[in-house]
C-alpha positions, 0 to 999 in steps of 0.5 A, a space after each residue: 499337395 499331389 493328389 493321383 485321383 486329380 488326373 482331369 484336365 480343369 478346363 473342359 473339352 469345348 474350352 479347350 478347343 476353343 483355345 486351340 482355335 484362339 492360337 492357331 488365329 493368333 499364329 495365321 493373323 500375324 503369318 499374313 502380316 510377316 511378324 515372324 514366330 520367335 520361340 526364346 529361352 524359359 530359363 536364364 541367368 539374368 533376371 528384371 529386377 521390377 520390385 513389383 514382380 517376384 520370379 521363380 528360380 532353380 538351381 543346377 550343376 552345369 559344366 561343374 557350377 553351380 548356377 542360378 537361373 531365373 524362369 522368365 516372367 516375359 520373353 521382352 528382355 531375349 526379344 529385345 536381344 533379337 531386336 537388336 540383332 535385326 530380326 525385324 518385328 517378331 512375336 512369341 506365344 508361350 509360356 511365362 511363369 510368376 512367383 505370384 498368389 494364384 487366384 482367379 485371375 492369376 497363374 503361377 504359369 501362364 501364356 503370353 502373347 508378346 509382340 514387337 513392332 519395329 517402325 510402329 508406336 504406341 497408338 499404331 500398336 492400339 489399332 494392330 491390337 484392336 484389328 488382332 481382337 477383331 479377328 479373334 472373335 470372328 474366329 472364336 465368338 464370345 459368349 451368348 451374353 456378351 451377345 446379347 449386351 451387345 459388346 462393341 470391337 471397337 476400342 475406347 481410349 482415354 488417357 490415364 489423367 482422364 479416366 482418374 478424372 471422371 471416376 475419382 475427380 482427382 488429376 493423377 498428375 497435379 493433385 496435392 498428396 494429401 488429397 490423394 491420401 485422404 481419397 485412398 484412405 475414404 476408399 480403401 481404408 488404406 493410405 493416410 501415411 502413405 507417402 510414395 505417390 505411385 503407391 497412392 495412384 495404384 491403390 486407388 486405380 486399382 480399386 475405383 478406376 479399373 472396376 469402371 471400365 471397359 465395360 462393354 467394349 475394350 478400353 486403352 488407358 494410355 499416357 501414364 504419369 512418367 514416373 510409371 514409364 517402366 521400359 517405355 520412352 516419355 513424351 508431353 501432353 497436350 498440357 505440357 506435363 511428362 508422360 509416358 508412351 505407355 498403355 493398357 487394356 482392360 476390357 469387362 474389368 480384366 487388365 489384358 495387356 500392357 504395351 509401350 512405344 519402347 525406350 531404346 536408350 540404354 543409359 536411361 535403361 540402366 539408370 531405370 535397372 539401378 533405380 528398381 533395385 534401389 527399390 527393391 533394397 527399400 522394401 526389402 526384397 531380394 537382389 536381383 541381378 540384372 540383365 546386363 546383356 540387355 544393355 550390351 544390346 541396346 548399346 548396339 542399337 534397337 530399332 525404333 519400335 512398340 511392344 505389348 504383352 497380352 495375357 492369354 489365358 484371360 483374354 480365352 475367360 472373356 471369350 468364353 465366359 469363364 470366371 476363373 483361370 483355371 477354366 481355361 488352362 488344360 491342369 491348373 495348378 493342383 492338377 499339374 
């Protein structure tokens, strides 16, 4: 609902500078490294079709149509684009909209920090990451009491088999589904008829395995079960088991980014496209027209290269110590 008296910003002076700090260190930190600023559209005709993520969308008369267009939810598929078209590595600093609920970690609009690394994968990406965290706090600080606990810069790894196994002692990759049912179901209440495994291991990562990590110092979860490859190639294990290059980063229980070693194949990508909307038919969700062009690119070639996507406006809450998104952002939603 408008309200005129709320004309504020919700984030105060301090922060605020603060976040201008933390852009202008992202932009110097990837200036010395020759990662070249991209700045791609908010609005297209295409859209990811990912059954998990709900998009926002407008409608417009152009050129006597009547068009649909989707605001992006990640800048990945126009950067890809450009990736393919040679513009060697490449990061955007924007923003990025979610047809999401807005609650104290979430936004309906965000800023997103995406970069694309050509010649580098996935585990040389972790350590740019961990280097690029570094710099930022020198720059911006943490809080007193982050101080105080003695927060560590360097970056824990574990991989997904192995943080499943120390908090829950189940193995994601091999346990009957029964168990992992019966193991929701103590957790969460939830679990016992369900039959999709992916939707078993989320639940229960979600709910016991994120809360115990990254703690004091940032964590990457890395090697996810294949089957939650999303746009990231898949390798084995020292175990010989199928995994995918793919991981995440958590740090004081807040999920930061989410980054691959990327899938260059565009046959594979489009049989992954086919298979989300087959999804999202299954859970009734609306069509989504995928982002043909896309493939088009791939099928003219994409470098080797890793990618990640990192939130922030969160990254800004644990720099500063703020417990809600709104802290952080200039007009929050009721304020906008």
């Amino acid at each position: 609902m408008y309200d005129s008296a709320l004309w504020q910003p919700s984030a105060n002076l301090e922060t605020l500078r603060k976040r201008a700090r933390l852009l202008q260190c992202i932009r110097t930190f990837f200036e010395a490294r020759e990662v070249m600023e991209v700045d791609t559209q908010s609005l297209s005709l295409a859209s990811m079709t990912d059954p998990h993520i709900e998009v926002l969308t407008c409608e417009a008369r152009t050129q006597g149509q009547n068009l649909v267009y989707y605001l992006q939810t990640s800048p990945e598929f126009a950067m890809k684009r450009l990736l393919c078209a040679g513009s060697g590595s490449i990061y955007q600093l924007g923003k990025v909209f979610r047809a999401e609920e807005i609650g104290r970690r979430h936004s309906i609009e965000f800023t997103m920090l995406e970069w694309y690394r050509v010649g580098l994968d996935h585990w040389q990406l972790m350590d740019e990451i961990q280097a690029l965290l570094k710099t930022i706090i020198k720059v911006v600080g943490l809080p007193e009491e982050a101080q105080l606990k003695g927060e560590v810069l360097d970056c824990e790894r574990l991989s997904y088999q192995a943080a499943f196994l120390r908090h829950t002692g189940l193995d994601p990759l091999s346990c009957e589904l029964s168990a992992l049912q019966e193991y929701a179901h103590q957790q969460t209440e939830y679990g016992l008829q369900e039959t999709d495994r992916d939707t078993l291991l989320e639940l229960v990562f979600a709910s016991v395995v994120e809360p115990a990590i990254g703690k004091h110092q940032p964590c990457f979860i890395h090697s996810y079960p294949a089957s939650q490859a999303a746009l990231a190639t898949t390798h084995l294990n020292e175990q010989g088991q199928e995994v995918a290059a793919r991981f995440e980063l958590y740090w004081q229980g807040m999920e930061l980014a989410n980054g691959y070693h990327e899938l260059t194949d565009p046959k594979e990508q489009a049989k992954r496209f086919a298979e989300d909307k087959q999804a999202r038919k299954h859970m009734g969700l609306a069509d989504r027209q995928f982002d043909e062009r896309l493939i088009s690119a791939l099928e003219a070639g994409m470098p080797e290269c890793a990618g990640v996507a990192l939130g922030v406006d969160r990254l800004l809450m644990l720099l500063t110590g703020q417990q809600h998104i709104e802290q952080v952002i200039p007009f929050a939603h009721r304020r906008a």
